[in-house]
MILUM-572819 format. One record per residue (C-alpha): chain; x, y, z; residue number from 1; residue in three letters. Coordinates in steps of 0.05 Angstrom, whole numbers, plus 5000, padded with zeros to 4 digits. Example, Ala and Ser with C-alpha at 12.3 -4.5 7.8 and 13.67 -1.06 7.14 Angstrom:
<atoms>
['A', [5246, 4910, 5156], 1, 'ala']
['A', [5273, 4979, 5143], 2, 'ser']
</atoms>
This chain:
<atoms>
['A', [1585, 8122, 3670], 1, 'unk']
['A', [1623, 8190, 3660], 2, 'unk']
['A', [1623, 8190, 3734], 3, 'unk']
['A', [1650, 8123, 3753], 4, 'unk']
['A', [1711, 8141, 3697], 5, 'unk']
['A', [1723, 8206, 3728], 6, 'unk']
['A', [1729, 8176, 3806], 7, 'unk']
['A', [1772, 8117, 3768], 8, 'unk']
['A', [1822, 8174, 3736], 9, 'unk']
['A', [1836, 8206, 3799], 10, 'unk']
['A', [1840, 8133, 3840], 11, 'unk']
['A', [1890, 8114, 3786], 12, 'unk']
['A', [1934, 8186, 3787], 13, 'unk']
['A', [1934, 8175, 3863], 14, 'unk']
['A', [1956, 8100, 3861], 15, 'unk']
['A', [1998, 8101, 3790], 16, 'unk']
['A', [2063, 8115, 3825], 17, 'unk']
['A', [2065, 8074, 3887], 18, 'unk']
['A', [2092, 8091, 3956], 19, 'unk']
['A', [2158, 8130, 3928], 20, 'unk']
['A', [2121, 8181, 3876], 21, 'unk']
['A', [2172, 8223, 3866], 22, 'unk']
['A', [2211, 8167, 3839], 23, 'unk']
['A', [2147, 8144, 3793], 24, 'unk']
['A', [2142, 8216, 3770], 25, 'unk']
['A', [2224, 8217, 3751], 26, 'unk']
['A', [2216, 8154, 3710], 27, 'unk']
['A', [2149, 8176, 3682], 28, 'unk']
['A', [2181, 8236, 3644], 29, 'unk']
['A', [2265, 8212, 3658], 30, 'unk']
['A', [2249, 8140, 3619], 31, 'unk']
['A', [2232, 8173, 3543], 32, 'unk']
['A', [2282, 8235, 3555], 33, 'unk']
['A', [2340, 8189, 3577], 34, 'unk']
['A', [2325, 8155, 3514], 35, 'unk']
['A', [2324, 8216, 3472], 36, 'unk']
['A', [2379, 8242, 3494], 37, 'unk']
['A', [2427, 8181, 3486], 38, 'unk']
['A', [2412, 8162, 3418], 39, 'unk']
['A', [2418, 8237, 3397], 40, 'unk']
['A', [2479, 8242, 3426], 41, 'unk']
['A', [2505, 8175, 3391], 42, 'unk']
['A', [2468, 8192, 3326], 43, 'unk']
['A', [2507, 8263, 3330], 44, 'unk']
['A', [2574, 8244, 3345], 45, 'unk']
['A', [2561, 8189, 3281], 46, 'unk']
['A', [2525, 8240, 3229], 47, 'unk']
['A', [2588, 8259, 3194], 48, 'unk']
['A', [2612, 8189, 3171], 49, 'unk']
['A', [2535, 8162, 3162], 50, 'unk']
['A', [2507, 8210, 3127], 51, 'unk']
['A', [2437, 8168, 3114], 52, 'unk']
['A', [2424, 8183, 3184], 53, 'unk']
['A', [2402, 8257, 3162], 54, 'unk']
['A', [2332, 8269, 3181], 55, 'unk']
['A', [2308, 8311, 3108], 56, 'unk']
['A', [2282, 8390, 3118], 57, 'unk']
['A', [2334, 8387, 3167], 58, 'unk']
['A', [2296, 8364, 3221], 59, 'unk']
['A', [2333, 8364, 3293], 60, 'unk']
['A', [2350, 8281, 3315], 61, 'unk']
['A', [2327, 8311, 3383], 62, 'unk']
['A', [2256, 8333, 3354], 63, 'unk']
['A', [2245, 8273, 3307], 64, 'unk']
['A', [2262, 8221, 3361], 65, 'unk']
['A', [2209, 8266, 3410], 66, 'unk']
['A', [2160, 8254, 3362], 67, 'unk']
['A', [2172, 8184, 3356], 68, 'unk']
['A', [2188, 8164, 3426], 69, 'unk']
['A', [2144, 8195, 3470], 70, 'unk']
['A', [2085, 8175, 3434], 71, 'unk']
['A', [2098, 8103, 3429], 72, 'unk']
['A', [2112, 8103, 3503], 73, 'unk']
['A', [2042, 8124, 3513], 74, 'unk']
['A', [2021, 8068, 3465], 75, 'unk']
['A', [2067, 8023, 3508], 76, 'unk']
['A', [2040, 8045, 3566], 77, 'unk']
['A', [1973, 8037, 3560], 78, 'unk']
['A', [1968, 7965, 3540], 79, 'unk']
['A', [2016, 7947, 3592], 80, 'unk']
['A', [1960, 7985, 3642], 81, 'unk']
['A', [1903, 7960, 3613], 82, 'unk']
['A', [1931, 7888, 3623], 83, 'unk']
['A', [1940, 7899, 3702], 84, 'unk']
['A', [1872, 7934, 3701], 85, 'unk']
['A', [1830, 7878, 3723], 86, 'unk']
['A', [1872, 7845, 3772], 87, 'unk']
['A', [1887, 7920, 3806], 88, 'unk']
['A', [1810, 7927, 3812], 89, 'unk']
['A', [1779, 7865, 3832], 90, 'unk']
['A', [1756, 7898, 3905], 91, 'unk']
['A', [1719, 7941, 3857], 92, 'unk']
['A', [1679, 7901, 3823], 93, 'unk']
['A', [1630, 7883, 3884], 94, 'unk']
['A', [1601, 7958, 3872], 95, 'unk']
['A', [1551, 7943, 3807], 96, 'unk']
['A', [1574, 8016, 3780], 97, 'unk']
['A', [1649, 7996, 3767], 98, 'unk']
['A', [1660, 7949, 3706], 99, 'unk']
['A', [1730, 7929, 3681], 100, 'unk']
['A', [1723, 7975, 3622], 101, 'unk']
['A', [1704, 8034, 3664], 102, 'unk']
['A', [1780, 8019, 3687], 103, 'unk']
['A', [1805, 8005, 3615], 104, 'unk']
['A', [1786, 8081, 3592], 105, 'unk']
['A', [1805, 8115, 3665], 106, 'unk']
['A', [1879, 8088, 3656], 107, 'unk']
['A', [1875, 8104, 3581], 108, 'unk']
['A', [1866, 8174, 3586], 109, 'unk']
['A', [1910, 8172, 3641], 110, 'unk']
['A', [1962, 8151, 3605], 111, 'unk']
['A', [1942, 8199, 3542], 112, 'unk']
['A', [1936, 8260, 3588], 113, 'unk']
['A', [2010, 8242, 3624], 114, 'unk']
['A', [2046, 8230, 3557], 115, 'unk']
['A', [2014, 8291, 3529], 116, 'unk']
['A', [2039, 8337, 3591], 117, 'unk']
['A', [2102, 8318, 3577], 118, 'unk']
['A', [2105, 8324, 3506], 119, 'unk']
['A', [2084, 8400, 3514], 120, 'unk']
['A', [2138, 8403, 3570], 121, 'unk']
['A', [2191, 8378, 3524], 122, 'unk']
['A', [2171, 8416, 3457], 123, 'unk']
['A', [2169, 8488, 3509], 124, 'unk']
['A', [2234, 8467, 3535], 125, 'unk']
['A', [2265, 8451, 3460], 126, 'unk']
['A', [2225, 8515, 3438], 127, 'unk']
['A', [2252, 8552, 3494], 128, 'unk']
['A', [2330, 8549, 3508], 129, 'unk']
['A', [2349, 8509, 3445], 130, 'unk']
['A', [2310, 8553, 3395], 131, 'unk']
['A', [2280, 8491, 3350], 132, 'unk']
['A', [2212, 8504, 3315], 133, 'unk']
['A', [2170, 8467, 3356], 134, 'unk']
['A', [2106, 8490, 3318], 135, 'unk']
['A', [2075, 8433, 3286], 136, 'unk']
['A', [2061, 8439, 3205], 137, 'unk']
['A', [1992, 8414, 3206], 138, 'unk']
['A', [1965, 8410, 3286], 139, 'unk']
['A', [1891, 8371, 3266], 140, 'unk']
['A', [1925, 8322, 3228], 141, 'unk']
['A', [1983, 8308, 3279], 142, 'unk']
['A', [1936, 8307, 3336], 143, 'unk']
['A', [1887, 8252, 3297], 144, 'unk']
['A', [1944, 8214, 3284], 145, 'unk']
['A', [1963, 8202, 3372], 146, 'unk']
['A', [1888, 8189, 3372], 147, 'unk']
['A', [1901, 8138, 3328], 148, 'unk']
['A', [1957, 8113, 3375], 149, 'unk']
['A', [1914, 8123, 3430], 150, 'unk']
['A', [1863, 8071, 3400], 151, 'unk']
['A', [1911, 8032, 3372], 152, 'unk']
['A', [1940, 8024, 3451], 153, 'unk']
['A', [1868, 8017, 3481], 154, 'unk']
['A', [1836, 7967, 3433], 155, 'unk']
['A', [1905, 7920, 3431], 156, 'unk']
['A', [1902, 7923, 3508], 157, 'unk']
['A', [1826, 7908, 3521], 158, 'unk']
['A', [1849, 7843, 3479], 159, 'unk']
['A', [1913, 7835, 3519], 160, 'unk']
['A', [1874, 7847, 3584], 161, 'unk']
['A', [1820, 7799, 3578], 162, 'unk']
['A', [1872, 7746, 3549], 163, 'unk']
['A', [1921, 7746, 3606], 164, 'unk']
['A', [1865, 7754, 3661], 165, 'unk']
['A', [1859, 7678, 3645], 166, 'unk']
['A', [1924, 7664, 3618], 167, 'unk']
['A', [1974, 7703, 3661], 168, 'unk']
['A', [2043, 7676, 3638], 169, 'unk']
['A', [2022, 7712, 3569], 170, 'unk']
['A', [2039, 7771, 3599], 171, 'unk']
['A', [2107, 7776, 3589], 172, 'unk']
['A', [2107, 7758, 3517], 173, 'unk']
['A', [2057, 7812, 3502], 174, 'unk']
['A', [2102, 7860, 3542], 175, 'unk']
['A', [2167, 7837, 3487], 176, 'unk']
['A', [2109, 7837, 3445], 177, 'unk']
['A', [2107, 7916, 3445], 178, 'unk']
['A', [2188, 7914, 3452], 179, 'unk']
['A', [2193, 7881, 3386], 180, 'unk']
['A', [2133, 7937, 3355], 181, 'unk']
['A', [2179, 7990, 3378], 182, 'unk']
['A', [2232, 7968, 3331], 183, 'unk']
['A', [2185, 7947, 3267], 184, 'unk']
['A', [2152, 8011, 3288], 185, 'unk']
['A', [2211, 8062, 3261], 186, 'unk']
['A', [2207, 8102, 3329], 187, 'unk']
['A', [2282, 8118, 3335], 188, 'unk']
['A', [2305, 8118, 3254], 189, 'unk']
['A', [2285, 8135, 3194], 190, 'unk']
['A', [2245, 8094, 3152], 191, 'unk']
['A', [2282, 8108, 3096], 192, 'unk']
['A', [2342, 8064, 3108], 193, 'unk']
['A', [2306, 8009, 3108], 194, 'unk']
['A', [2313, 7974, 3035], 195, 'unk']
['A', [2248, 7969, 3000], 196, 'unk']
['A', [2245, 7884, 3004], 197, 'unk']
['A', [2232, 7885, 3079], 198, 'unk']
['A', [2196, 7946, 3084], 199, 'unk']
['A', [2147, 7921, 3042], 200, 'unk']
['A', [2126, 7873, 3103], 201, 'unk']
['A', [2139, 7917, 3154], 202, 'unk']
['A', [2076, 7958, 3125], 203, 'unk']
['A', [2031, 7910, 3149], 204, 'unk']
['A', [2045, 7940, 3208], 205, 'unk']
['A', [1992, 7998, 3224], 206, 'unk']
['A', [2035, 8030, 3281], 207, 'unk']
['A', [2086, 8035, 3224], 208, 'unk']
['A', [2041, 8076, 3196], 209, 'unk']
['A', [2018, 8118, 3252], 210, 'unk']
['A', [2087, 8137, 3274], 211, 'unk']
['A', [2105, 8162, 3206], 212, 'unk']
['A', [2049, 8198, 3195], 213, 'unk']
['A', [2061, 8245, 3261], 214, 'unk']
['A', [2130, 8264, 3239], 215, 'unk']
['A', [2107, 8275, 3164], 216, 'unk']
['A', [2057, 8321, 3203], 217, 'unk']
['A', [2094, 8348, 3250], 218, 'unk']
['A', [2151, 8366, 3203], 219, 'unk']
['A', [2163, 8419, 3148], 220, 'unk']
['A', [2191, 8376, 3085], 221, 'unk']
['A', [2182, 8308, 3127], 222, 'unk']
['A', [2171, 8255, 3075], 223, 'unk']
['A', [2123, 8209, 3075], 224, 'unk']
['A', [2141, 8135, 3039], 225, 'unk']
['A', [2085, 8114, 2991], 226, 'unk']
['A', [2044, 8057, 3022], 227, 'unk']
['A', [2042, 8090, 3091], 228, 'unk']
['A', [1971, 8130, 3111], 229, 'unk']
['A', [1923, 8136, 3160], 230, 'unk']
['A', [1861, 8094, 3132], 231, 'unk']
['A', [1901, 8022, 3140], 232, 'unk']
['A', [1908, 8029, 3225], 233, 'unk']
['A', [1838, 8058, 3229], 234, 'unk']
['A', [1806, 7998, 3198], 235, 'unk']
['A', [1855, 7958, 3237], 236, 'unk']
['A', [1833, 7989, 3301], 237, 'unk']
['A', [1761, 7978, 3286], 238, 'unk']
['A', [1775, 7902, 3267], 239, 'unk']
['A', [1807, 7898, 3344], 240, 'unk']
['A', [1760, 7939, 3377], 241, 'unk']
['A', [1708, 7897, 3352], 242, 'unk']
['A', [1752, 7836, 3371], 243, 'unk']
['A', [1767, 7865, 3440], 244, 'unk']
['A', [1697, 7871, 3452], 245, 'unk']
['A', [1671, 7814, 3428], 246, 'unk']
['A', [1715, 7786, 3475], 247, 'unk']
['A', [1687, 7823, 3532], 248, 'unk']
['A', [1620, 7818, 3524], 249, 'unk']
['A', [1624, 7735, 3525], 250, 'unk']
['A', [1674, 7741, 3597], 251, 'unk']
['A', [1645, 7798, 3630], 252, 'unk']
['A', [1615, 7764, 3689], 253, 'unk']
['A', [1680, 7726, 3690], 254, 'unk']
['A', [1723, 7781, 3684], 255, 'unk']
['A', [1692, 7809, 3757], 256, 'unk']
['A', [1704, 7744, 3793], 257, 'unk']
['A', [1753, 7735, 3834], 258, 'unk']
['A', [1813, 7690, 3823], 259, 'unk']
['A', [1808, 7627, 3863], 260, 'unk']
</atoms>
C-alpha cells in the first residue's frame, strides 16, 4: 500500500501543474501571497480610523493573515483534489494495486507537503528581511492543529469525492461550498469583531475552531474566545471519516468503473 501511495505522490507532483508548470508553480505560491498582501495593505492604510482591526500582542496583519490563509488554502485544496481524484485516475483502476483512496491520501499529502513548503518559505522570508518573530509560541500544538485541517480537508473530500463521482453538477456548489467556509471560517479577520449573537452559531463550525486555534498558538498574547478548542473538530472529523468511509466501502467497485 505504502508503495502504490508513494508512485501516486510523484504521478500527481509530475501531473499537478499541467503543460505550463511554471505558471502552476506561480499560482501555487502567487494565489495565498497576492491575497496576503492586498488585504494587508488595505487593512494598513485603514488601521488608524478602525482601530478594532488591531490584531492584540501586536501581532503583524501580514503574519496573522499567513497563518490564516495559507492553511485554509491547503484545506481548500485538498477537497477540491480529492473530488477530481477518481475521474483523473480511472485508467488506473484496471491495475488491482491502485484503489481510489490510494489516490485520496497521495494528493493529500501532496497538497499538505506543498502548502507546508511554502509556509516555511514565507515565515523565512518575513523572518528574514522584515525582521517579524516568526518563531511559533507553542510548535506541537500549532502543528496538531494543520493536522487537524489536514483531516478536516481529507475526510470532507472523501465525502465530496464519492458524492460528485455520481452526481457531477454538485461539484460546483461544494467548490462555493468551501468559498462560503472561508468567510464563516475567520481566515482574513479577527474573530473578535464579530458580536457575540452570531458568533454563537458560527461555532458550530469546527474549521472556526481550527483556524483560531493556530493563531492562538502561533502567537505570543493571541487570544483565544471561550467556546473555541480543539476536541469539537476532532470528533467532527471522526463523525465524517466514518461517514466518508462508510460511503466508500458500499461504492467501491462502483467507484472503479468507468463512466458510460
Amino acid at each position: 500500500m505504502l508503495n502504490v501511495i508513494r508512485a501516486l505522490f510523484f504521478r500527481e507532483l509530475k501531473t499537478r501543474f499541467g503543460k505550463n508548470r511554471h505558471l502552476g508553480y506561480f499560482w501555487v505560491v502567487g494565489e495565498p501571497l497576492i491575497q496576503i498582501l492586498v488585504i494587508t495593505t488595505v487593512v494598513t492604510l485603514i488601521r488608524e480610523n478602525i482601530t478594532h482591526l488591531v490584531v492584540p500582542g501586536g501581532t503583524p496583519v501580514f503574519m496573522f493573515l499567513a497563518c490564516g490563509v495559507i492553511p485554509f488554502f491547503m484545506f481548500r485544496n485538498i477537497v477540491t483534489q480529492l473530488m477530481g481524484g477518481i475521474a483523473g485516475n480511472l485508467s488506473l483502476f484496471f491495475y488491482k494495486p491502485v484503489r481510489p483512496i490510494h489516490v485520496f491520501l497521495a494528493r493529500a499529502l501532496l497538497e499538505f507537503y506543498m502548502h507546508s513548503l511554502i509556509f516555511l518559505c514565507v515565515m523565512i522570508l518575513a523572518g528574514w528581511f522584515i525582521g517579524y518573530n516568526v518563531v511559533p509560541r507553542d510548535f506541537l500544538a500549532m502543528f496538531i492543529s494543520v493536522l487537524l485541517m489536514v483531516l478536516s480537508g481529507f475526510s470532507l473530500g472523501v465525502i465530496f469525492a464519492i458524492i460528485t463521482h455520481f452526481i457531477e453538477p454538485l461539484k460546483t456548489i461544494f467548490t462555493y461550498f468551501t468559498v462560503a467556509l472561508y468567510i464563516l471560517s475567520c481566515v482574513v479577520f479577527p474573530i473578535w469583531i464579530i458580536p457575540s449573537d452570531i458568533l454563537k452559531y458560527m461555532l458550530y463550525n469546527p474549521m472556526l475552531h481550527i483556524c483560531e486555534s493556530i493563531k492562538h498558538y502561533y502567537f505570543d498574547g493571541y487570544p483565544l474566545v471561550d467556546g473555541v478548542n480543539l476536541a469539537y473538530p476532532l470528533v467532527c472529523n471522526i463523525i465524517m471519516l466514518f461517514i466518508g468511509f462508510w460511503f466508500y466501502y458500499y461504492k467501491r467497485r462502483e467507484l472503479v468503473a468507468s463512466r458510460p
